[in-house]
C-alpha positions in Angstrom: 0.0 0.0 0.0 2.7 2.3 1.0 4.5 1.5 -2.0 1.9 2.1 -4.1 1.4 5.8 -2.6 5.2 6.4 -3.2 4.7 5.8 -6.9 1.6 7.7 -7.3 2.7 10.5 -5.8 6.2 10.2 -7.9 4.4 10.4 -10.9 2.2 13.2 -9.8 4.6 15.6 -8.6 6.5 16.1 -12.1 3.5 16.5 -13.4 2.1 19.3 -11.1 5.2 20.9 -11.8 4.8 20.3 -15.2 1.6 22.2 -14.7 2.8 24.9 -12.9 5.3 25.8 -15.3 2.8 25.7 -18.0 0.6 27.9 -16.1 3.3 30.5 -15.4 4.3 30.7 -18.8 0.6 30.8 -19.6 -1.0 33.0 -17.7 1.4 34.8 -15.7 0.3 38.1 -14.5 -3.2 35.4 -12.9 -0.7 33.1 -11.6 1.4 35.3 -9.9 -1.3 37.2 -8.0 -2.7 34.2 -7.2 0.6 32.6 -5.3 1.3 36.4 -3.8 -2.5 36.2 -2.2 -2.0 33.0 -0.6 1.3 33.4 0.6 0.0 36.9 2.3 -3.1 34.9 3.5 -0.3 32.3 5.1 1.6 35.1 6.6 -1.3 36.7 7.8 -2.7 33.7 9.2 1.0 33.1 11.4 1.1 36.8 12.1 -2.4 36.7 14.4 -2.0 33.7 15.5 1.6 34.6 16.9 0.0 38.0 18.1 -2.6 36.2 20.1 -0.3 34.1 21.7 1.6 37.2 22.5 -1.1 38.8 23.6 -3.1 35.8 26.0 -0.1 33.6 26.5 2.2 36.5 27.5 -0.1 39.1 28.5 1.2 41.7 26.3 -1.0 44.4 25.0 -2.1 44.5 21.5 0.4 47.8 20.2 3.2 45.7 21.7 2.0 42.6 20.5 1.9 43.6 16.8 5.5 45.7 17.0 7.3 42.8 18.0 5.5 40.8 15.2 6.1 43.3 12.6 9.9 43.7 13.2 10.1 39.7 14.1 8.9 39.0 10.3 10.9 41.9 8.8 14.3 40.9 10.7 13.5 37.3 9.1 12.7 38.9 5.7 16.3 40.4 6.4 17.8 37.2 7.3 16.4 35.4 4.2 17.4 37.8 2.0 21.0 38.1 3.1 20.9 34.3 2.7 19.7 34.6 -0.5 22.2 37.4 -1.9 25.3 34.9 -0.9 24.4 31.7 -2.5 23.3 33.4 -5.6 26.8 32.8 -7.4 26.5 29.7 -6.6 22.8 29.3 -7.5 23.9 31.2 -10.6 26.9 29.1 -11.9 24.4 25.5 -11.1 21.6 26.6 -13.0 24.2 28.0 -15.8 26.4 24.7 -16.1 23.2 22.3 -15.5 21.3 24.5 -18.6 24.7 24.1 -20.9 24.5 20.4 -20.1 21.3 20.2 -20.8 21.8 21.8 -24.2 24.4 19.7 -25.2 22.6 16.7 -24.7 19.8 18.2 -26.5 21.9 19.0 -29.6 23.5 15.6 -29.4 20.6 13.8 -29.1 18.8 15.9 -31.8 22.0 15.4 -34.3 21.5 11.6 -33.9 18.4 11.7 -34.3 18.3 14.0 -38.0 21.2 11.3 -38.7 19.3 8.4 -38.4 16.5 10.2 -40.6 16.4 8.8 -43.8 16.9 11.4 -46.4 13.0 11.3 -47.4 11.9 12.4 -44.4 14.8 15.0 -44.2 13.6 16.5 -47.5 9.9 16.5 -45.8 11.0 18.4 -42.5 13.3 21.0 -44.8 10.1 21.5 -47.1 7.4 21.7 -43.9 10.0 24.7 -42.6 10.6 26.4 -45.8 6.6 26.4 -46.4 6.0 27.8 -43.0 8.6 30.3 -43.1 7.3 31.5 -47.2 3.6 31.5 -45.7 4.5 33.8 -42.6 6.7 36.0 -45.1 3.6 36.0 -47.3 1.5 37.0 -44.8 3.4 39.6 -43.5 3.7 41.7 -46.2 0.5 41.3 -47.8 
């Protein structure tokens, strides 16, 4: 059973992000707003509830209550961002040497693959693109 779940949700999770992506690229300005409202709604959720446990745990009154919130959260915003602003080399250089490997596995694998073609097919694709190009030229200037 527990097996089972693992590969379920294994498959599912590349697709959600599958669909995420999709939906960012998509519809982004909807998409964005969206994740900014529910992570304010998330913050603003752990903000009361931290104030009213500040407030009727510690006895603290409301004004005092919401400072220490307030400059709690922005000296962890502080904290995150510093974080952030040092391992973006390093965040940098990964994403830059894993999206050159990428490529080249892409081209390689593309090259093989327009190798293997026989050249009927070749002709085909060539004629597909020039067709598509000539129709959009067409089209443009008419």
């Amino acid at each position: 059973m527990i097996k089972r779940l693992e590969q379920t949700t294994s498959k599912i999770r590349p697709l959600m992000f599958i669909v995420l992506i999709a939906a960012l690229i998509l519809i982004p300005e909807t998409m964005i707003h969206l994740v900014a409202v529910i992570a304010h709604t998330v913050y603003e959720t752990i903000a009361f509830a931290l104030e009213e446990v500040l407030i009727h745990g510690l006895g603290l009154s409301k004004f005092y209550a919401q400072m220490l919130v307030f400059y709690g959260s922005l000296a962890i915003a502080g904290i995150v961002t510093i974080m952030v602003f040092r391992r973006l080399p390093s965040l940098l250089a990964y994403t830059r040497a894993r999206a050159t490997e990428s490529y080249t596995d892409l081209r390689t694998d593309l090259i093989n693959k327009w190798n293997r073609l026989p050249n009927r097919h070749k002709v085909q694709v060539i004629l597909i693109q020039f067709v598509g190009i000539f129709s959009m030229m067409a089209l443009v200037l008419s």
